[in-house]
N, C-alpha and C positions, 0 to 999 in steps of 0.2 A: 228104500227105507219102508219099514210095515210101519201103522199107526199107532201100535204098542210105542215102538223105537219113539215115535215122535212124541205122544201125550208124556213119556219121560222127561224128553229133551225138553219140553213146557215148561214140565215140572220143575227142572235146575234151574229155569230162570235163564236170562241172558249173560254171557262169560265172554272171553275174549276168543275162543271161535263161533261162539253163534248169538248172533244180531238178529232181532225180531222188529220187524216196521208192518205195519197194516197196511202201506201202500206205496208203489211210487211213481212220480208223475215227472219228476225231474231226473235227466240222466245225466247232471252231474253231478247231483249227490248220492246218485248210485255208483258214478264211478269212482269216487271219493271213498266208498264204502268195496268197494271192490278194489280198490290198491290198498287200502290199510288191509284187507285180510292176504294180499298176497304179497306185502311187506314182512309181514307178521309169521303165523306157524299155519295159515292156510285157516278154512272155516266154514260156517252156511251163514247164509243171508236167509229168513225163516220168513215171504212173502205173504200174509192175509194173519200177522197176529200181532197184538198191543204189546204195549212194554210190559204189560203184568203178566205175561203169557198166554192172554186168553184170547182164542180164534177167532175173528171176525168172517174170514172166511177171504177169497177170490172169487170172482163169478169168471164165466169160461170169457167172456168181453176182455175183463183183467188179461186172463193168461197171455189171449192172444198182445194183447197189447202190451203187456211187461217183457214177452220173449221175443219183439222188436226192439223194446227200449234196452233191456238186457243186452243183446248183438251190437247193438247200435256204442253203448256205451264200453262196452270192453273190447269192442276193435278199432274206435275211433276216438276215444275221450282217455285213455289207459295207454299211455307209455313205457314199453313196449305192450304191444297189445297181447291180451290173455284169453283163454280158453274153456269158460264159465260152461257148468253143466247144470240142468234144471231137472225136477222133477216133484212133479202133481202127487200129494201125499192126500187121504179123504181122512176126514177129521167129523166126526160128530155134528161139530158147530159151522162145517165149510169144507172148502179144500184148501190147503196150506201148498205153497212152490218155495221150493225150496232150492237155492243159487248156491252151487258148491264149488269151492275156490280150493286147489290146493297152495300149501307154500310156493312163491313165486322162485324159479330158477336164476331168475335175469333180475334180482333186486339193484338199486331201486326201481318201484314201478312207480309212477309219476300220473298227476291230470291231467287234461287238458293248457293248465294254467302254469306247471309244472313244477306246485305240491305235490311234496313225499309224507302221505300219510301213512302213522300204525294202530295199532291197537292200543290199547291203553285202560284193560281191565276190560270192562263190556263196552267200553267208549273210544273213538278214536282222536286221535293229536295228530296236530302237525307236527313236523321233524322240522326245525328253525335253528339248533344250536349247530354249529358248524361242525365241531366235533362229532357230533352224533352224523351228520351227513358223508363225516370224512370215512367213518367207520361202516356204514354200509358203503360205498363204491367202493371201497376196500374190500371188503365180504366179495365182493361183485367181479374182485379182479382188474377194477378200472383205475384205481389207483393205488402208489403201495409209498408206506409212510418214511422209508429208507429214500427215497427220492425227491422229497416234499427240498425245498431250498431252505439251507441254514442261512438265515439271512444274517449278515454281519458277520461271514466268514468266506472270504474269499479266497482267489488264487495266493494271494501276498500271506495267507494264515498257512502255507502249505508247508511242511514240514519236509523241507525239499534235499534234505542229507539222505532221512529215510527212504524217501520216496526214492528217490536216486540207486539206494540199495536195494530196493524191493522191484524196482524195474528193471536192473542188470539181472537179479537173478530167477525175474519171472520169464521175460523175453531175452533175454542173453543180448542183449543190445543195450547200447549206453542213451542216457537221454540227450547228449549234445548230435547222438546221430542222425534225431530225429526231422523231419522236415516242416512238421508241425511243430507252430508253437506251444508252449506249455498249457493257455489255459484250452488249445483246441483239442490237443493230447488229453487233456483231464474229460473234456466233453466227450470225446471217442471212446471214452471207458464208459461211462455214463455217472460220471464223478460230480461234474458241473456245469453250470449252464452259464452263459453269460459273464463269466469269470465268478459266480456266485457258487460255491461249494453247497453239494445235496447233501439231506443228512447221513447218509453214506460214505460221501467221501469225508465228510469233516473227521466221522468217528475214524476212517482210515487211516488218513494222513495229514489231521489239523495238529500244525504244535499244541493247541489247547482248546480242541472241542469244547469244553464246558463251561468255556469266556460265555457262550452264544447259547449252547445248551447243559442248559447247567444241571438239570435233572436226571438226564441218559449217564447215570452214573449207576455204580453198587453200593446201597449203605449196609454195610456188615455189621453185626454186633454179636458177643458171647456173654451168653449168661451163666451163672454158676449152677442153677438146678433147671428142672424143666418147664419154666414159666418168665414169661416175660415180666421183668422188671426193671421200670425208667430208672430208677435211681439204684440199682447197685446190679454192673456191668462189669465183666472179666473184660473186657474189650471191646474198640468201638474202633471204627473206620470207615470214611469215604473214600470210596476207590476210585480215582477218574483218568485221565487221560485216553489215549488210544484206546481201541477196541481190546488187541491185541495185548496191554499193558495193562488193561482191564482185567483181562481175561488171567493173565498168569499170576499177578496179585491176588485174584480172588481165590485161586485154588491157593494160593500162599498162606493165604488170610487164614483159613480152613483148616488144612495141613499145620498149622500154628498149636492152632487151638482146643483140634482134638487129640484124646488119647491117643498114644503109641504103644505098640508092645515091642518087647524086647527080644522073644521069642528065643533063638539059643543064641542070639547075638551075644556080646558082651554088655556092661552095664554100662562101658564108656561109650556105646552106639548109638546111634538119631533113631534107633527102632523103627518099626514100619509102623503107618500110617493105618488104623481102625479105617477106614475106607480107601479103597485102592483111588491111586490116581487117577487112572481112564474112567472111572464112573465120573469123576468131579470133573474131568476135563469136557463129558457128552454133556453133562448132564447143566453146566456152566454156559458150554459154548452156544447150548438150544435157548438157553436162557438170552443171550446176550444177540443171539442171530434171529429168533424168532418171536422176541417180543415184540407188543405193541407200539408203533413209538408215533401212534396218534396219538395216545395218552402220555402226557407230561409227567412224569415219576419213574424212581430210581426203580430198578432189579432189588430186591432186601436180602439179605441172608442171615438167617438168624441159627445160631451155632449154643444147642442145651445139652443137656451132660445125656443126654440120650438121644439126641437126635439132631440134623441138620434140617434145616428150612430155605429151600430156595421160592421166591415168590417173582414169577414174571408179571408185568401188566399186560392184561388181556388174556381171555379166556380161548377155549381152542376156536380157530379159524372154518370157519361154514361146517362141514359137516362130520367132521373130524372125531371122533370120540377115543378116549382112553384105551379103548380096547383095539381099535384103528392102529394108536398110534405104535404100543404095543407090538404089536403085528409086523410094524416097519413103514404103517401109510403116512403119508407127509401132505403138507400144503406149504408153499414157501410164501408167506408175510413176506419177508424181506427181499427179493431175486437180488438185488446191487448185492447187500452186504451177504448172501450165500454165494454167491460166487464168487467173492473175494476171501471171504471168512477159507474158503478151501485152500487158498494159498500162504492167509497169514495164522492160521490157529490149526490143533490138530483137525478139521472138522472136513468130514467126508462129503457131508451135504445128502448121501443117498437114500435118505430116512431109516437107516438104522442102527441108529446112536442110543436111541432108548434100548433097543434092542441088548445091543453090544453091554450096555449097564447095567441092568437085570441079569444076562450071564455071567460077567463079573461079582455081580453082588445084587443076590433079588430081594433083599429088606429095604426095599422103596417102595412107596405108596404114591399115586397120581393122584390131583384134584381140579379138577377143572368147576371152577367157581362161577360161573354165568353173572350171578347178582352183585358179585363183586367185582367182575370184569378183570378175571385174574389168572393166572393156571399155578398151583403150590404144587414143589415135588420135596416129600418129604423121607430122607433117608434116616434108616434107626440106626443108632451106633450099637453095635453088641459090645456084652459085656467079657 
């Protein structure tokens, strides 16, 4: 970094990558400070300046002694431990050390104490709401919310005609043949644990997943022009049951309520559907397989005289972007219900579903919402 670069960086003030302190003597509120920037989007820690940005300086006594305390704290105080780089910038008023942290790979990164700090504007917080914690070791890969136990839905809530038909004709074997009992059979799949159904298997094969979870549902609704309004609706519906019984109502739901053309059909014909089916079956199935379901809230579909609205909860998964996904790249949230979803829905699982629905029909726009913790896929109906 030249001195120019820095008397800038002064000049902004402190922001959520870079933290200005005049000194530090304690290494754990250096390491405190070095897991919120590697929880976060990565940053500097800006060694020998005030909060108002103005240099005090380090003497060379400092450095040596900050890049023991520096080592000392981000190999031993930092869970997992991290890979902090320094560098002595000259400054008019001193020299400034400067501690650069990128975004952490291996979130969350932990203190000694084992606080999960982040950023929080130029300030850092603790991470205390559970949710929020549930949602980084997710990021992380450590856990995935398809698995989480549906509590108050057991082996006895199993929808055991279906199941019974969906295991003859997944393994070609009947369930009486098995040697295992049912609720061990359900745990071998990674259904359930304990005789307690995950939320995987509930949404699979609970006669009434939304006894328990009542939110993992689709609220649908048609408006008559292009704007939402509570009080005057062409139609309204909660979709719930099964994944699968989810899944084909909602393209039902759709298929309902948009235009049809008649094209050289006759006039007594069901005419075809203003958006092709396989777009609403990728584009449904991604919805229902690779939502959020640490967050408590329905899938929405909101269906205007020009367009359809699908809104999942949860924004794209680590590092994912629109153009990513695009492309064909994927991250599976869910592993239980993707590996299932390929057996009970049309869903390939191979990441190129979005793919597949842009070549059908490319009047769809992607949104991945961060602040809303969301992802909107918004298809336009032609006219």
């Amino acid at each position: 970094m030249e001195t120019a670069e820095l008397i800038d960086i002064l000049a902004r003030g402190e922001d959520s990558r870079h933290q200005f302190k005049e000194n530090f003597f304690n290494a754990d509120s250096l390491a405190a400070e070095i897991v919120a920037l590697c929880n976060s989007n990565g940053g500097m820690i800006l060694i020998g300046v005030n909060d108002s940005g103005e240099v005090s300086g380090v003497t060379s006594e400092d450095i040596g002694r900050l890049n023991q305390l520096i080592s000392n704290a981000a190999s031993q105080l930092v869970r997992p431990p991290v890979n902090p780089e320094t560098e002595n910038i000259s400054h008019p008023n001193g020299l400034v050390m400067i501690v650069s942290l990128p975004s952490g790979i291996s979130k969350p990164y932990m203190d000694n104490k084992g606080s999960i700090w982040v950023k929080s504007g130029a300030d850092k917080r603790k991470v205390t709401a559970r949710e929020e914690m549930q949602r980084m070791f997710q990021a992380a890969g450590l856990i995935h919310g398809d698995e989480v136990p549906a509590n108050g839905i057991s082996v006895a809530d199993l929808d055991q005609i279906y199941f019974k038909e969906f295991f003859k004709k997944e393994y070609e074997e009947t369930l009486d043949e098995q040697e295992s009992s049912l609720p061990q059979l359900l745990q071998n799949m990674n259904l359930c644990r304990d005789s307690v159904m995950n939320v995987a298997g509930a949404l699979l094969f609970a006669k009434r997943p939304q006894f328990r979870l009542p939110n993992f549902i689709v609220k649908a609704v048609c408006y008559p022009g292009n704007t939402i309004n509570e009080d005057n609706y062409l139609d309204s519906r909660d979709i719930t049951g099964k994944i699968a019984d989810i899944f084909q109502q909602t393209i039902s739901f759709i298929n309902t309520n948009i235009r049809h053309s008649q094209g050289s059909k006759s006039v007594n014909s069901l005419g075809t559907p203003g958006i092709p089916r396989i777009v609403l079956e990728e584009l449904i199935a991604n919805a229902l397989i690779h939502r959020d379901y640490f967050i408590s809230a329905p899938v929405r579909v909101f269906i205007f005289s020009d367009r359809v609205e699908i809104l999942s909860p949860g924004h794209l998964p680590n590092n994912l972007t629109i153009e990513n996904i695009k492309s064909g790249n994927s991250n599976i949230r869910n592993p239980i219900l993707a590996s299932f979803a390929a057996k009970t829905l049309p869903y390939r699982g191979l990441g190129n579903g979005i793919r597949r629905a842009l070549k059908a029909y490319p009047d769809i726009e992607f949104f991945d919402e961060k602040d809303g913790n969301l992802f909107k896929v918004i298809i336009k109906i032609r006219d």
